[in-house]
C-alpha positions in Angstrom: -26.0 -64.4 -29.6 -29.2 -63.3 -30.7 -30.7 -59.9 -30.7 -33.5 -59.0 -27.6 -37.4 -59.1 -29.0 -38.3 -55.3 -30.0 -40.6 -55.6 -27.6 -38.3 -56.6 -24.6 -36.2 -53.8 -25.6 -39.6 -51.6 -25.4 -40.4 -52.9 -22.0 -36.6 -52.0 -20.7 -37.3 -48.2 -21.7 -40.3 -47.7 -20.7 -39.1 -49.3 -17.5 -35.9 -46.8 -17.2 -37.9 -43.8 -18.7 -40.5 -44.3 -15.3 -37.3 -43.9 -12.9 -38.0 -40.3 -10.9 -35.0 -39.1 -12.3 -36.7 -39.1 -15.8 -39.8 -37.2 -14.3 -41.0 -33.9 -14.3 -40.3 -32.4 -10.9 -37.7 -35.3 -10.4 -34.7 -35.4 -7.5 -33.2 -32.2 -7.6 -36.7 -30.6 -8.2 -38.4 -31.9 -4.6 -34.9 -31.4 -2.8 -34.9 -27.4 -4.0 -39.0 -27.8 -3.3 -38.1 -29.2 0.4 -35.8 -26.6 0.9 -38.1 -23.9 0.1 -41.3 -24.7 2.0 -38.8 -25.4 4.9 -37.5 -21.9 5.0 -41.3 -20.5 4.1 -42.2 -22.6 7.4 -39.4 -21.0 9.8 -40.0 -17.4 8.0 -43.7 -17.7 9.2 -42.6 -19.3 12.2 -40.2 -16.0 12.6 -43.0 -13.9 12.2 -45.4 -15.1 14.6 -42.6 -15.0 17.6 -43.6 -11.0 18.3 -47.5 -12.3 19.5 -46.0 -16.5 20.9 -43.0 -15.9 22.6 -41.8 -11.9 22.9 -39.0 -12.6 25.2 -37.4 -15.4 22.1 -38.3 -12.5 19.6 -36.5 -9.9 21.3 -33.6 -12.2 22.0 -33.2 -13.4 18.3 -33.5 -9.7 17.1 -31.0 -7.9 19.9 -28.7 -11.2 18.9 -28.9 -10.5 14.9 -28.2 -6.7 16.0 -25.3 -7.3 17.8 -23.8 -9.6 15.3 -24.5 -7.4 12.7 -22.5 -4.4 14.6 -19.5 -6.6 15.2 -19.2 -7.9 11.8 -19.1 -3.9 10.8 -16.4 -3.3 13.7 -14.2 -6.1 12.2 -14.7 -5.2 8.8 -14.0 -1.2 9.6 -10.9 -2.9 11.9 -9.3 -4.7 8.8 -9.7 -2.0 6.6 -7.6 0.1 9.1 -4.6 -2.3 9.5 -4.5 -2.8 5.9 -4.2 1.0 5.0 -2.1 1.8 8.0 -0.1 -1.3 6.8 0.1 -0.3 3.5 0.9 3.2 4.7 4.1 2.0 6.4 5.4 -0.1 3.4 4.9 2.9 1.6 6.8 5.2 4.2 9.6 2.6 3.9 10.0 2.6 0.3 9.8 6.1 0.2 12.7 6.2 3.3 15.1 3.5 1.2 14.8 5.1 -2.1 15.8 8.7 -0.5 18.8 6.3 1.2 19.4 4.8 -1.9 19.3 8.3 -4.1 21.9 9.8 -1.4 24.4 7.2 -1.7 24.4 7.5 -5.2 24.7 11.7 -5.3 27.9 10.7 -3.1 29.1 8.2 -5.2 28.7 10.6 -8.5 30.0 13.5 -6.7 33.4 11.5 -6.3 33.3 10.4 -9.8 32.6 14.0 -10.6 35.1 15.4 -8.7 38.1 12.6 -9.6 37.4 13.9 -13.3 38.3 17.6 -12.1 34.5 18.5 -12.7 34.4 20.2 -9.3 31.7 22.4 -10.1 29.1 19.2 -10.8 30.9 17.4 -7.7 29.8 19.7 -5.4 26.2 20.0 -7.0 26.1 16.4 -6.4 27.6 16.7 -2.9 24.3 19.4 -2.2 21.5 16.6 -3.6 23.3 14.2 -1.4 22.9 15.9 1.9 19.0 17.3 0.5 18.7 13.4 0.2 20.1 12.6 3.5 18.2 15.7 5.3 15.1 14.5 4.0 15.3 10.7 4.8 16.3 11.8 8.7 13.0 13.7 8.4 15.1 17.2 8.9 13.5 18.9 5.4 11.1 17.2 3.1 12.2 17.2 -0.8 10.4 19.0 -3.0 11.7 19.8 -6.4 10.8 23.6 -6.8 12.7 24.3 -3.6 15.6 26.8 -4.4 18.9 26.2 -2.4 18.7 29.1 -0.4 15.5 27.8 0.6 16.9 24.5 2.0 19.8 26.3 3.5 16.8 28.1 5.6 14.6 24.8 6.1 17.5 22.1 6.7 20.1 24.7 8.8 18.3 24.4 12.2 21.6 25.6 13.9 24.2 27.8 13.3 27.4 25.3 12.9 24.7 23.5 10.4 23.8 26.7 8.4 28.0 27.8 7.7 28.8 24.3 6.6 25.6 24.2 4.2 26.1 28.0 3.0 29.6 27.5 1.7 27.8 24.3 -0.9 25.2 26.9 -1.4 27.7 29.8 -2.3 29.9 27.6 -4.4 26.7 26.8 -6.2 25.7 30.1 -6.3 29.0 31.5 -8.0 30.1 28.4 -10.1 27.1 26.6 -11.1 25.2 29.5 -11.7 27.3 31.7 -12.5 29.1 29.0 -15.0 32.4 29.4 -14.0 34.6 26.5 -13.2 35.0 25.8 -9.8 38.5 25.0 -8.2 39.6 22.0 -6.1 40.1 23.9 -2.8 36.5 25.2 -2.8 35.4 21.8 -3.9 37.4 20.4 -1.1 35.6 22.9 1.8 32.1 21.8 0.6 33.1 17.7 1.7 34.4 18.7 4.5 31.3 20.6 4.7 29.4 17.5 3.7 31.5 15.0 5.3 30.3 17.1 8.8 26.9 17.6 8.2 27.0 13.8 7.3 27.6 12.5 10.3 25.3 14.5 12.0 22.2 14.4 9.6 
């Protein structure tokens, strides 16, 4: 097979280098240009409506307003359900971690107490019930409370107040006052506990 003429293969450029695609301004260049003189042809067409046709003007413009509000409504709408959504998964993580944290003082206080160290059973008996207290919504935690001060805050009756001031006396005297704390008195505080339990 023999090789096309140099000038045949000439022609065959020149003839694909004419194609509009090749151009300046080609396809995509009168497309974009279309596009623009069509929306410079319905702005002025826009801005002549006030003197033509007042009634279309003020309908298009009250329209555009009253779009405009209720895509600011639904915008300020979603932003509320998503904070007050994120408000309540953050409620309930903060309510299952104080769950959580007062099953495990519990659990550690019987550990605690089963190695005959009564006086750290009962102090975990005390963070159990703060714990529990605080995920029934009875007292809020807060770390730089003393325990006097929760027996003030969480004892809103007086059966409440006796059961919680014998943990806070045994605390008082044996935590404290770093002396080793007996069985018995351990043994008051969960039935103590054990009552104020079941009605926290």
């Amino acid at each position: 097979m023999t090789p096309p003429a140099p000038d045949a293969i000439q022609r065959k450029a020149a003839e694909v280098f004419a194609r509009p695609e090749f151009q300046s301004g080609g396809l995509s260049a009168g497309w974009l240009r279309t596009v623009l003189r069509a929306l410079a042809d319905a702005f002025a067409w826009l801005g002549t409506l006030y003197d033509t046709a007042p009634v279309l003007f003020w309908a298009l413009l009250i329209g555009c307003v009253l779009l405009l509000v209720a895509l600011v409504a639904h915008i300020v709408l979603q932003l509320r359900w998503a904070l007050a959504a994120g408000g309540r998964a953050r409620a309930d993580a903060h309510h299952a971690e104080r769950v959580r944290r007062s099953a495990e003082y519990r659990a550690e206080a019987a550990r605690r107490a089963d190695a005959g160290d009564y006086t750290e059973a009962v102090r975990f008996l005390f963070l159990s019930l703060v714990y529990r207290f605080d995920e029934r919504g009875r007292v809020g935690f807060q770390k730089a409370y003393t325990n006097r001060e929760y027996l003030e805050r969480a004892a809103d009756r007086a059966d409440v107040r006796a059961a919680l001031r014998v943990m806070v006396d045994v605390l008082d005297d044996h935590w404290y006052g770093q002396t080793p704390c007996g069985r018995s008195r351990y043994e008051d505080c969960l039935t103590g506990y054990d009552r104020l339990a079941a009605t926290a």
